[in-house]
C-alpha positions as CSV (number, residue, x, y, z in Angstrom):
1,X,165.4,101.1,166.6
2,X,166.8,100.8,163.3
3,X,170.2,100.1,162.6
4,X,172.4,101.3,159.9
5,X,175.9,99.5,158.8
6,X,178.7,101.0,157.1
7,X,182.0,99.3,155.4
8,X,185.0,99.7,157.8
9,X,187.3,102.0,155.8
10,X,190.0,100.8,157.8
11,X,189.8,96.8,156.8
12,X,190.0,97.8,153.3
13,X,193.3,95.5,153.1
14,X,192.5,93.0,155.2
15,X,191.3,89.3,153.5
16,X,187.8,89.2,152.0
17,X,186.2,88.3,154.9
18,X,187.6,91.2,157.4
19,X,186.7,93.5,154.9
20,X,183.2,92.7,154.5
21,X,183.1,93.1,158.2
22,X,179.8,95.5,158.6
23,X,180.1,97.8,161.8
24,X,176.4,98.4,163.7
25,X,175.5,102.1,164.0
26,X,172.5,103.2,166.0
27,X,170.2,105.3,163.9
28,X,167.1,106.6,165.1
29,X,164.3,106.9,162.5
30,X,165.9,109.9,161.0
31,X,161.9,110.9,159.6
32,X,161.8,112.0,163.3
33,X,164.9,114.6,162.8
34,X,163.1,116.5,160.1
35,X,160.0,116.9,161.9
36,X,161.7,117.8,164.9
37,X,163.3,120.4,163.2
38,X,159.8,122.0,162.2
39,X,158.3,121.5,165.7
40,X,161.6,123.3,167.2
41,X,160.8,126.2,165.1
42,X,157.2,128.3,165.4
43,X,157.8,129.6,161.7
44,X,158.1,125.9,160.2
45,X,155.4,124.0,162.5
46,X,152.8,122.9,160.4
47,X,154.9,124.2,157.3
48,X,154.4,120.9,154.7
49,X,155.9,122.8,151.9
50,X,158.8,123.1,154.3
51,X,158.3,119.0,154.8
52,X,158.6,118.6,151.3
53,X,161.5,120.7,150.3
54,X,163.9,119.1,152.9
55,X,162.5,115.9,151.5
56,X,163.6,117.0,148.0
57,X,167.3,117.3,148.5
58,X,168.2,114.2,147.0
59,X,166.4,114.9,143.8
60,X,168.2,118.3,143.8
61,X,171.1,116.5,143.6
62,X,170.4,114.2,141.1
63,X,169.1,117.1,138.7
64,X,172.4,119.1,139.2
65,X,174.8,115.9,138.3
66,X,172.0,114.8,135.9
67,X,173.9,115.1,132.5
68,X,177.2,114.4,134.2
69,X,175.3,111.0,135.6
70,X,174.0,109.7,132.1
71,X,177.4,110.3,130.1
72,X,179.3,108.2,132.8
73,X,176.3,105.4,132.4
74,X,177.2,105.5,128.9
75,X,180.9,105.8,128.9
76,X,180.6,102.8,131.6
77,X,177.7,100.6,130.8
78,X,177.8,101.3,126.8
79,X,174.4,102.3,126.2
80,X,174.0,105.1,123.7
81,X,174.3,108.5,125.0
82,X,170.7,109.2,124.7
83,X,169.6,106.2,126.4
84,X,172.6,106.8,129.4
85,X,170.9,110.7,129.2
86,X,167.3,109.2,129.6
87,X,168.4,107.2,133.0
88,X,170.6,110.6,134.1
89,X,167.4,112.5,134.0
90,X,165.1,109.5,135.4
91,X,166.0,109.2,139.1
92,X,164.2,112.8,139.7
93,X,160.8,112.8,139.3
94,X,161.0,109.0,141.5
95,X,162.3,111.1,144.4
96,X,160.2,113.6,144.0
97,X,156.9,111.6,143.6
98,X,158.5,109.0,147.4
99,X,159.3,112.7,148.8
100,X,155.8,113.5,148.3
101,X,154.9,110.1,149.8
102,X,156.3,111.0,153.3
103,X,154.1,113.6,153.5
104,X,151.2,111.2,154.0
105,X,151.3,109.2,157.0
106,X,148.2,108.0,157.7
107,X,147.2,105.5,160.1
108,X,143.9,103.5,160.5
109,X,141.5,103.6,163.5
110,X,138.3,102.0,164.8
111,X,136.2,101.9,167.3
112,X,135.5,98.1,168.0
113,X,132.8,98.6,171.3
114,X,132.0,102.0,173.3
115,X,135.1,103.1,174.6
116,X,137.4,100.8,172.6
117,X,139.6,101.8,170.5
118,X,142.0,99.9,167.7
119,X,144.8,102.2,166.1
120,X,147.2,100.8,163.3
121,X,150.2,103.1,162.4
122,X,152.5,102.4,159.5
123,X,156.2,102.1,161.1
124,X,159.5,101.4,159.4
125,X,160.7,98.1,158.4
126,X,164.8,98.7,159.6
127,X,167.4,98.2,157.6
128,X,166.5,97.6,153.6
129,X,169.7,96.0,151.5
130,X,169.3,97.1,148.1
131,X,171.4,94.7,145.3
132,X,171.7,96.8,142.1
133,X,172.4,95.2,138.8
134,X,174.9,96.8,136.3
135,X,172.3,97.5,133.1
136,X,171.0,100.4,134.9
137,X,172.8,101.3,137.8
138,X,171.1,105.1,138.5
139,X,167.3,104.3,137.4
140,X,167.6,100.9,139.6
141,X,169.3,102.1,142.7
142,X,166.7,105.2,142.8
143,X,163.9,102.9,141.9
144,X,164.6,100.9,145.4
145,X,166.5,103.6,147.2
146,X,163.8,106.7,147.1
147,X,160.7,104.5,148.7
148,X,162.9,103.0,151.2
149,X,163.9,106.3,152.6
150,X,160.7,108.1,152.1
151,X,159.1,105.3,154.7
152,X,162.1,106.3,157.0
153,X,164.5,103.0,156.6
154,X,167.9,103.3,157.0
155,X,169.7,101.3,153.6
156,X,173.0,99.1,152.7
157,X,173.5,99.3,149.2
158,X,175.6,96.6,147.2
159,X,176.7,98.6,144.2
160,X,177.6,96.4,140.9
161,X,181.5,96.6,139.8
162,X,181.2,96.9,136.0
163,X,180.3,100.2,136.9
164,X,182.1,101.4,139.7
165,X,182.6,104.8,138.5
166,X,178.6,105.4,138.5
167,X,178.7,103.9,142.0
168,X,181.0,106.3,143.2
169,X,179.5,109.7,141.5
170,X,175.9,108.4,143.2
171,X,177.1,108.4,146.7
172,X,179.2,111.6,146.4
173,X,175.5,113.0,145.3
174,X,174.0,111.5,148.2
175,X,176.6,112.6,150.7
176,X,176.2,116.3,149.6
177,X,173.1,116.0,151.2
178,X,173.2,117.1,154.2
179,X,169.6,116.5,155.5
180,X,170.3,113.0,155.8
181,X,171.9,112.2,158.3
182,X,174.9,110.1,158.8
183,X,174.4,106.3,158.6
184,X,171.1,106.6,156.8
185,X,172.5,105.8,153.3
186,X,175.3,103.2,152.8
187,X,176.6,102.2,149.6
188,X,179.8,100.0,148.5
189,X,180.9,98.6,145.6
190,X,182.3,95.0,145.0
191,X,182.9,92.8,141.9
192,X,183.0,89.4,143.6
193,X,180.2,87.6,145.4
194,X,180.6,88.3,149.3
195,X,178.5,91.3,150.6
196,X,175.3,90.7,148.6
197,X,175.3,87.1,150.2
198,X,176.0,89.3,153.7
199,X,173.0,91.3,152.9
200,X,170.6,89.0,152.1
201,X,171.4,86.5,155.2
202,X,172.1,89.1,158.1
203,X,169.3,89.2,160.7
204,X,170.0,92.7,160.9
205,X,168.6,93.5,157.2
206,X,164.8,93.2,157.6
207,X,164.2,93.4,153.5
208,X,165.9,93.2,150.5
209,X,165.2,94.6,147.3
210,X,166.9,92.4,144.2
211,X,167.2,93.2,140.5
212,X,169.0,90.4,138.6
213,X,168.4,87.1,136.5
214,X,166.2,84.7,138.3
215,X,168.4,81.8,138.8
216,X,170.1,84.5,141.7
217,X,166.7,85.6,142.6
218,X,165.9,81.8,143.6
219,X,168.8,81.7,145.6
220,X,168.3,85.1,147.0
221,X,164.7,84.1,148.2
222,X,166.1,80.8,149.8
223,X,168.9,82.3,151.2
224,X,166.7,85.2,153.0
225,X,163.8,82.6,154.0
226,X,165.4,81.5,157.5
227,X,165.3,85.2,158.4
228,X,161.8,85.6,157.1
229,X,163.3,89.1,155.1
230,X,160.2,90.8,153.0
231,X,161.4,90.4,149.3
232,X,161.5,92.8,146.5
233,X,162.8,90.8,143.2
234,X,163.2,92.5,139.9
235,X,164.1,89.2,137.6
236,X,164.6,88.5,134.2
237,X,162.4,86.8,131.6
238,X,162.3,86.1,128.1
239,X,159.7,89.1,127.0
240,X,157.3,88.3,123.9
241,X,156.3,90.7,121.4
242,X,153.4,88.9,120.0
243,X,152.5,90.0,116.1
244,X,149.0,89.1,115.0
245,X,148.5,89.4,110.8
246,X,146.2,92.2,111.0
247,X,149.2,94.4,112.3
248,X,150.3,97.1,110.4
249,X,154.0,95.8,109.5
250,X,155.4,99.1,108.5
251,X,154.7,100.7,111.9
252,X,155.3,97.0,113.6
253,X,158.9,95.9,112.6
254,X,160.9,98.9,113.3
255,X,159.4,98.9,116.8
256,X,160.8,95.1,117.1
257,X,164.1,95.8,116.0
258,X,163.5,99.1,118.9
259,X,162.8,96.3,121.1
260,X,165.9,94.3,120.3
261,X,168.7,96.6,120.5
262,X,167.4,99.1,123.3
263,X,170.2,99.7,125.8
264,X,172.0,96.9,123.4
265,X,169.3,93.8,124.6
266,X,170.4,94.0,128.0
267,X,167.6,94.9,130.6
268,X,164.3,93.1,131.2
269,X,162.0,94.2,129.1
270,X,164.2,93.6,126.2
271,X,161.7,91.7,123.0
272,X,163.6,89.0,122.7
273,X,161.3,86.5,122.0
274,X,159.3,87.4,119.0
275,X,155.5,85.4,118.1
276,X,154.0,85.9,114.9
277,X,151.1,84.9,113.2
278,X,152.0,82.2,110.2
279,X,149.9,84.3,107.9
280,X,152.7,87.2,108.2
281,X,155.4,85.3,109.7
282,X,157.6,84.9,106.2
283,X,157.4,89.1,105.8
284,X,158.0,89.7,109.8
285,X,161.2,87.3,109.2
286,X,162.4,89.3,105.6
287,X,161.6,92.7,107.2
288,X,163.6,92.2,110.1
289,X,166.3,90.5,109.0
290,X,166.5,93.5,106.7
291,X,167.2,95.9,109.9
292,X,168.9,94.0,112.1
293,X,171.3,93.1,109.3
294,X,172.2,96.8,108.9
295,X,172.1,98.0,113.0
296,X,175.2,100.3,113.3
297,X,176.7,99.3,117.0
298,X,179.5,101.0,118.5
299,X,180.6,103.8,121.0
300,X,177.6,105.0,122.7
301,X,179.0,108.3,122.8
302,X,178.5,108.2,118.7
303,X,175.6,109.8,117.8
304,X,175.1,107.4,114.9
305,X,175.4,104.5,116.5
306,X,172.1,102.5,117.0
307,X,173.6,100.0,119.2
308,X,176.3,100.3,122.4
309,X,178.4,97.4,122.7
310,X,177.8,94.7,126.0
311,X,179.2,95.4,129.2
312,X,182.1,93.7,128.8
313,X,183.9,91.1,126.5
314,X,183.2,88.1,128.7
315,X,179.7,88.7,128.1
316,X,180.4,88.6,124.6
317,X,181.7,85.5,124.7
318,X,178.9,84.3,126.5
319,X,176.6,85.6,124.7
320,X,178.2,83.9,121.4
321,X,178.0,80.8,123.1
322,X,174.4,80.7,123.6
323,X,173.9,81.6,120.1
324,X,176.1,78.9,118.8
325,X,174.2,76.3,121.0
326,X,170.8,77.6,119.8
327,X,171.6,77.4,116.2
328,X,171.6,73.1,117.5
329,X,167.7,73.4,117.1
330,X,166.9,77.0,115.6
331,X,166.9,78.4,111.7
332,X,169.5,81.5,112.0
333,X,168.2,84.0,109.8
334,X,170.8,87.0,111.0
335,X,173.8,84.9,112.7
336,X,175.3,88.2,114.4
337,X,178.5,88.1,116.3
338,X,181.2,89.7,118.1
339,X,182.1,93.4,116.6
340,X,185.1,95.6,117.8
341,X,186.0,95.3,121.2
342,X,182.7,94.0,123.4
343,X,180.3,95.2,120.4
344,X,177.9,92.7,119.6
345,X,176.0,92.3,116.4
346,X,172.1,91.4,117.1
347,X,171.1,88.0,116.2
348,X,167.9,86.5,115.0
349,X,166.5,82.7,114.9
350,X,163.8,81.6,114.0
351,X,161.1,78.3,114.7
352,X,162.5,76.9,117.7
353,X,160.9,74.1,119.4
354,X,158.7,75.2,122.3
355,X,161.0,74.2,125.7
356,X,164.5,74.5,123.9
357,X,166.7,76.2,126.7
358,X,168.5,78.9,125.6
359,X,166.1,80.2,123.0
360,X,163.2,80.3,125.6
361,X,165.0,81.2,128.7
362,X,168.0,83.9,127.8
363,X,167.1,87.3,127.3
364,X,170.3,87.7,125.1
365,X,168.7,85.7,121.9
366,X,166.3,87.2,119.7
367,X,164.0,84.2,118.5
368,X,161.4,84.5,115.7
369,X,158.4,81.8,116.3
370,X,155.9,81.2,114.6
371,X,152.6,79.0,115.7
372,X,151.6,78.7,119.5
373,X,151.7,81.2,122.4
374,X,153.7,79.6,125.1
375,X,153.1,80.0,129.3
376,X,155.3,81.4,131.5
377,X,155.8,85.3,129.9
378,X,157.2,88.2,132.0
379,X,155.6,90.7,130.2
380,X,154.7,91.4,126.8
381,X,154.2,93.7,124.0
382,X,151.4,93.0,121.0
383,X,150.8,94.5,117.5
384,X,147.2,94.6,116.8
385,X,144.2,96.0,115.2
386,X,141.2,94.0,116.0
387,X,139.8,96.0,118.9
388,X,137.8,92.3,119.9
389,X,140.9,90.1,119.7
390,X,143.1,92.1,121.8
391,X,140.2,92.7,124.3
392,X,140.4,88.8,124.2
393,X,144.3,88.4,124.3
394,X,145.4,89.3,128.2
395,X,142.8,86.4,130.1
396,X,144.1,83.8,127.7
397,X,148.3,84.2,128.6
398,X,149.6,83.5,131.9
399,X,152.4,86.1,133.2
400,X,155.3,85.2,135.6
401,X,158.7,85.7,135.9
């Protein structure tokens, strides 16, 4: 039987470690209450569209608090009010498509000699802890949460305390719905280190899904190993937009700036690392400069900003940091820096050595190269126009985290 945990509201001022303290709640695979309310009822036996509907709640939810959800992401997180209004909206159609999910149990059997027979069913891992990173807090909860419920899991969620706020208006969406019964979901919030570390160790969690950098995500994978947990990690890289000098610049450089400044640089699939061809390397560096130079950042809830600030002003500060070290070994071609409050100007570098630290392994820094294609990319992103080459281009570059 799977087992839920909740916080215990009543240790909230004990020490840290009393209030951590997670209580066991029996919970039985609560896929079984909705069918048993169909079978208990001739007019809903068989009824999938009835299956799916009670399924569907949560997305319900999340479409009635949509807008409300993406001005909060953007009043908390800073992302521009279009982009906070994107991941309001985003969470639906991922329920909708794991609510549709549920409806296909299937199992696998086979006869292996006259009379024998072999029958594989798919069952419920337990209890799934979900760690959510700050950048996106609704997309990247939903994006772990909605699977884990639609195989029938019961879920411990570590909510990120940069936005609290968001955290809070998630679970009083959740809680409204009432097909899910109690226990199922549990979510807290916390801006030190102590329940994520509880999550990922207990031997009562059987997986954890992680979205982070991928120094934690080593540590996270060690620190679940003993337990032999399943592992879901979402990590960080330093993502490549290669540019090849048959590329159409005037299409190609506003979509790297794009690249740079979408939800202000912070999330995974920000281009931060930037390989161009020599023959076009000179215009790519003039060009960009150019817009970068003149990005507008500021309050997200300003239409005419293209920017939002950072999540906070320590990360500023960070952030300059790394771009005062880089400048050790790197050509800065737009030096950037800290704006009003936790704004941050975009910065731009250019011919790095291949291996330098923080140009090649922070996703904060925007670095212009020029010359080889180095291993070890997330993901990528390439502007091209010679149909053979970029047949050519994926077997040659090797992808990891």
């Amino acid at each position: 039987m799977p087992r839920a945990y909740v916080l215990d509201k009543r240790n909230c001022q004990a020490s840290v470690g009393e209030r951590l303290e997670l209580v066991g709640v029996d919970v039985v695979d609560w896929r079984v209450t909705w069918k048993g309310d169909v079978a208990a009822d001739p007019n809903l036996a068989g009824n999938s569209q009835h299956l799916g509907d009670v399924r569907r709640y949560p997305a319900v939810g999340v479409d009635a608090h949509a807008e409300e959800l993406g001005t909060l992401v953007t009043k908390e997180n800073g992302k521009k009010i279009a982009e906070g209004l994107f991941e309001g909206t985003s969470p639906s159609p991922t329920l909708r498509h794991n609510a549709a999910q549920a409806l296909t149990d299937t199992g696998i059997s086979a006869e292996v000699a006259p009379g024998q027979w072999f029958s594989t069913y798919a069952e419920p891992a337990g209890v799934v802890g979900i760690i959510v990173p700050w950048n996106s807090p609704v997309a990247l909860l939903i994006r772990s949460l909605a699977p884990a419920l639609s195989a029938g899991n019961t879920v411990a969620v570590k909510m990120p305390g940069q936005t609290a706020l968001v955290a809070n208006l998630v679970s009083q969406i959740i809680a409204e719905v009432t097909s899910l019964p109690r226990g199922v979901v549990n979510i807290f919030t916390e801006s030190g280190n102590t329940g994520a570390p509880y999550l990922v160790a207990s031997p009562d969690v059987q997986v954890i899904s992680y979205t982070g950098s991928t120094t934690v995500g080593r540590i996270v994978a060690a620190n679940g190993a003993p337990t032999l947990k399943r592992m879901n990690l979402e990590l960080g890289g330093k993502t490549p937009m290669i540019v090849f000098d048959d590329a159409d610049l005037d299409a190609t450089v506003p979509l790297l700036a794009a690249g740079i400044t979408t939800f202000g640089g912070e999330f995974c699939m920000t281009g931060s690392r930037i390989l161009v061809q020599r023959g076009v390397a000179d215009e790519v560096r003039t060009r960009l400069a150019g817009l970068l130079e003149n990005v507008r950042v500021g309050d997200g809830m300003d239409p005419q900003t293209d920017m939002g600030p950072l999540i906070d002003k320590a990360d500023v500060t960070r952030v300059d940091g790394l771009v005062q070290a880089a400048l050790a070994y790197a050509k800065p071609i737009v030096r950037g820096g800290p704006g009003h409050g936790p704004g941050w100007c975009p910065a731009l570098s250019a011919d790095a050595a291949p291996g330098t630290t923080s140009c090649y392994h922070h996703r904060t820094l925007a670095c212009l190269l020029s010359g080889s294609v180095p291993a070890g990319m997330r993901q990528l992103s390439t502007w091209i126009t010679t149909a053979a080459r970029s047949a050519r281009l994926p077997s040659s570059l090797r992808m990891t985290t």
